[in-house]
MILUMVEX-54044 format. One record per residue: x, y, z of N, C-alpha, C in turn; residue number from 1. Coordinates in steps of 0.05 Angstrom, whole numbers, plus 5000, padded with zeros to 4 digits. Layout:
<recs>
<<X; Y; Z>; <X; Y; Z>; <X; Y; Z>; NUM>
...
</recs>
This chain:
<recs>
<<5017; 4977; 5000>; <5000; 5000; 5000>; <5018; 5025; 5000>; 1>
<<5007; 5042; 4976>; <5023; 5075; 4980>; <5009; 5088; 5002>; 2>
<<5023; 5105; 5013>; <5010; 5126; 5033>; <5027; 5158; 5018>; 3>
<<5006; 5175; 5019>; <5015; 5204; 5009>; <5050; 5207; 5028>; 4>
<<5040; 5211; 5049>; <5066; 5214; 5068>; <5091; 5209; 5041>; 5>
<<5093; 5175; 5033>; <5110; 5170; 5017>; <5117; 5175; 4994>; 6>
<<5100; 5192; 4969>; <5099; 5204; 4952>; <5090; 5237; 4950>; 7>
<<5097; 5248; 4976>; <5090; 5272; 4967>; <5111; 5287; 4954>; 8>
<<5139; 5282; 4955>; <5155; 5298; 4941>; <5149; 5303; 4911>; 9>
<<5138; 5270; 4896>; <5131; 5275; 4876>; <5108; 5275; 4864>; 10>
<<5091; 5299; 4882>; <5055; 5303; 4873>; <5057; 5338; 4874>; 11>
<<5052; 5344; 4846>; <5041; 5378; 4850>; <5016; 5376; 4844>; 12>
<<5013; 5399; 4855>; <4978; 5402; 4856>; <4977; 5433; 4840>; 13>
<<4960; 5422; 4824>; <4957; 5443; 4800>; <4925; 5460; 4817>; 14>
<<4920; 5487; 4820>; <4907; 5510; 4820>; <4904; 5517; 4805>; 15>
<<4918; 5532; 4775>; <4911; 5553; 4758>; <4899; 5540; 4735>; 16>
<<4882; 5533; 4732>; <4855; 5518; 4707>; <4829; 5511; 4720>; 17>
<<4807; 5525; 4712>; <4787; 5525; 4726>; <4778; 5503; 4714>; 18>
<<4756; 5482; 4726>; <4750; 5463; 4718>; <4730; 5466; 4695>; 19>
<<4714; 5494; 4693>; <4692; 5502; 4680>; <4706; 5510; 4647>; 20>
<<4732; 5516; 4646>; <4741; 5532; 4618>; <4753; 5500; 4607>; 21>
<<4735; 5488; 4591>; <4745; 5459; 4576>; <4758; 5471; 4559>; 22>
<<4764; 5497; 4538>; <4791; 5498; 4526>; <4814; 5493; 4546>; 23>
<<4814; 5517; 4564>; <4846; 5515; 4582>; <4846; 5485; 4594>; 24>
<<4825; 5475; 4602>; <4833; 5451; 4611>; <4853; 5422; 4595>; 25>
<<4838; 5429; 4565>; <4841; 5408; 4552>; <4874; 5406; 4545>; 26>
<<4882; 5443; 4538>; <4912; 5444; 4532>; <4935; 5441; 4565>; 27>
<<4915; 5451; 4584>; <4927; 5444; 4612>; <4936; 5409; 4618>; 28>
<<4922; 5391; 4605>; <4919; 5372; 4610>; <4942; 5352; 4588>; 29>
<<4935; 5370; 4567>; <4962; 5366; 4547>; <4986; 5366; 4546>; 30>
<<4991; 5397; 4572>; <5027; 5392; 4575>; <5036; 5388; 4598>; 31>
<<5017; 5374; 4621>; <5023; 5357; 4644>; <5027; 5336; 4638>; 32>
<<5054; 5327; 4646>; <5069; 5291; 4652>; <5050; 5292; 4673>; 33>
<<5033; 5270; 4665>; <5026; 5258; 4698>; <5012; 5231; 4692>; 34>
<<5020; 5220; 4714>; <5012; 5183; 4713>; <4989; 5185; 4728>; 35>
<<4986; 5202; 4749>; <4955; 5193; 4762>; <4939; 5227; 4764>; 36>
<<4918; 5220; 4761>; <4905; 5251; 4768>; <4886; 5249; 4795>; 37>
<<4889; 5258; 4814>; <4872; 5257; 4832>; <4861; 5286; 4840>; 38>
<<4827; 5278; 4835>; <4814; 5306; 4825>; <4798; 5309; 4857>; 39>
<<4802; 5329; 4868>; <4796; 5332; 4897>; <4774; 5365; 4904>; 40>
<<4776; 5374; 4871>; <4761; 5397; 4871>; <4730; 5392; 4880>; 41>
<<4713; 5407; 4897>; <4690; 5395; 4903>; <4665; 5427; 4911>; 42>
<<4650; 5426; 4908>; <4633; 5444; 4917>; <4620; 5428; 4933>; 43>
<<4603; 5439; 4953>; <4590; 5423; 4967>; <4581; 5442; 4997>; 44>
<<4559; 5431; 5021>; <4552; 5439; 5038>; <4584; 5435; 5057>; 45>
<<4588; 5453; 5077>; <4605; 5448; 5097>; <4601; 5470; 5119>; 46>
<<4602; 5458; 5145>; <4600; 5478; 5164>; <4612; 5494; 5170>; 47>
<<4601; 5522; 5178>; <4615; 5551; 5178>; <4634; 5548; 5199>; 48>
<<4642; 5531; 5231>; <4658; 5531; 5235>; <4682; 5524; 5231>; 49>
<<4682; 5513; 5201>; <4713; 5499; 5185>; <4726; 5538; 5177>; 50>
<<4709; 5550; 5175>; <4719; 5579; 5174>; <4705; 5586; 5141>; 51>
<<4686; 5561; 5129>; <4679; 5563; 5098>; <4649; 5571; 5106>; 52>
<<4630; 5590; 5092>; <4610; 5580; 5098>; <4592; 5561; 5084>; 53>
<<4568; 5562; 5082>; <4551; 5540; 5075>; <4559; 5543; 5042>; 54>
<<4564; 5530; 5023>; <4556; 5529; 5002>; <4522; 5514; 4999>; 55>
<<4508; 5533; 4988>; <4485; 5512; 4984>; <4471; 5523; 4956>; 56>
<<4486; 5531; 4933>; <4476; 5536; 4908>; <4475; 5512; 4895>; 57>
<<4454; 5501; 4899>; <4451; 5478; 4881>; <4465; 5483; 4851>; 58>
<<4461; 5506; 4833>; <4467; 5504; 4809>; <4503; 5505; 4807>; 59>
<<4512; 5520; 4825>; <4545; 5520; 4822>; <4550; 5484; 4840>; 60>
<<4537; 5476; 4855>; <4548; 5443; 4859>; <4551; 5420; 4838>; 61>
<<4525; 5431; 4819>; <4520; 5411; 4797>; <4551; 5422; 4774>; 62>
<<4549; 5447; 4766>; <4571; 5462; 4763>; <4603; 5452; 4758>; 63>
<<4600; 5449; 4785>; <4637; 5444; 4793>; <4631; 5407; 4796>; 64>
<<4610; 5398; 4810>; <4625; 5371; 4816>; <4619; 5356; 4793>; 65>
<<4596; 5360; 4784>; <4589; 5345; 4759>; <4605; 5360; 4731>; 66>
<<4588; 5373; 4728>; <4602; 5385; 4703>; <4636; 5382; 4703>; 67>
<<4643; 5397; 4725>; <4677; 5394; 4726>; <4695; 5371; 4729>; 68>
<<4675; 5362; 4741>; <4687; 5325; 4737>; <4693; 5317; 4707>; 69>
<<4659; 5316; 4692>; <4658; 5308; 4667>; <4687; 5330; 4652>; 70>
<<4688; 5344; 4648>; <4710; 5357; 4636>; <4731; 5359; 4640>; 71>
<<4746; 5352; 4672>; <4772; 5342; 4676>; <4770; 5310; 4660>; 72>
<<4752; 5297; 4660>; <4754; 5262; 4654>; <4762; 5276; 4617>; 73>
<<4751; 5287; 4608>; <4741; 5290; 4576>; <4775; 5301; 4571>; 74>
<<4783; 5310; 4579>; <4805; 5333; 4587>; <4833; 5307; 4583>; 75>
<<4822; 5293; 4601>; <4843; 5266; 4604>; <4842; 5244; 4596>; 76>
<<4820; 5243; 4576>; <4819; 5223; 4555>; <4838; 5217; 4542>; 77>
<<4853; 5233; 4524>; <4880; 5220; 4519>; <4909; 5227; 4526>; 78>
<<4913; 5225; 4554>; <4928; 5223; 4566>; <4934; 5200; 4571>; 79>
<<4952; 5187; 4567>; <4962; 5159; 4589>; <4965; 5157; 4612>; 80>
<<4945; 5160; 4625>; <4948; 5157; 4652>; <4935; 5126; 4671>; 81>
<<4953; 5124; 4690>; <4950; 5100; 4706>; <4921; 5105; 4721>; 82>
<<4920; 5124; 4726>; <4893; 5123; 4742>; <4881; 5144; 4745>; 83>
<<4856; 5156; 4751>; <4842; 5181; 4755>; <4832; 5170; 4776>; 84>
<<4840; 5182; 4804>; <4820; 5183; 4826>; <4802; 5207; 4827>; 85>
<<4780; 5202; 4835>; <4752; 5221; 4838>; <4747; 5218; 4869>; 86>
<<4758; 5244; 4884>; <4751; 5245; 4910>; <4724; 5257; 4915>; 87>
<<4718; 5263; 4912>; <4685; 5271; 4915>; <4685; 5295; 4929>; 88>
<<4660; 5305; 4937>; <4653; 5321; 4958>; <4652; 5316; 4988>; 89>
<<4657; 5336; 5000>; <4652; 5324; 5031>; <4630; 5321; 5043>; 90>
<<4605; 5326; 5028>; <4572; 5310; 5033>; <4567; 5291; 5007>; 91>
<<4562; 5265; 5011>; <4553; 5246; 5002>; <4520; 5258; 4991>; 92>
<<4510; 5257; 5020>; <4475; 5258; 5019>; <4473; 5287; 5040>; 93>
<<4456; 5293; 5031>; <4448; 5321; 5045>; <4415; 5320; 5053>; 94>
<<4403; 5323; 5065>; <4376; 5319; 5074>; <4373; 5349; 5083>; 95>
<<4354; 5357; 5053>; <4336; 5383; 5052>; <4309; 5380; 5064>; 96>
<<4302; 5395; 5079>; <4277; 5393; 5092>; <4260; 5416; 5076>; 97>
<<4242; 5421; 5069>; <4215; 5442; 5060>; <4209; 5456; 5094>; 98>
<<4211; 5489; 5081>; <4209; 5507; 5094>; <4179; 5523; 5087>; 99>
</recs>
């Protein structure tokens, strides 16, 4: 088993390509060497004491995790890569109640 601990020297973490611009993505995705992509970008509900507050725009969640998913994957289609991990959001299920 790998643990990050043991590979972090050789993991950058790319910031500057929004998941939403599939041009920049596609050429971002073109002149990265990389064997694994692990996509950890997420919108989602989280509590205001983490210091974030609530995200709860449904339309920017569908947005970033869906949409941005689909277009980092489309993005890395032909790349050779060993693996694409999909970390998800940090709510699975969310239980909306009617107000």
């Amino acid at each position: 088993m790998v643990r990050v601990r043991d590979v972090i020297g050789e993991i950058t973490v790319h910031l500057d390509v929004s998941l939403s611009d599939v041009s920049a993505l596609g050429g971002f995705c073109k002149n990265v060497c990389a064997h694994v992509v692990v996509h950890c970008a997420a919108y989602g509900t989280r509590p205001y004491k983490l210091g974030v507050p609530f995200q709860i725009d449904l339309d920017q969640m569908v947005e970033t995790n869906v949409k941005g998913t689909i277009n980092l994957m489309r993005a890395c289609e032909h790349v050779p890569l060993d693996a694409f991990i999909n970390l998800g959001s940090s709510k699975i299920e969310v239980k909306y109640e009617d107000n």
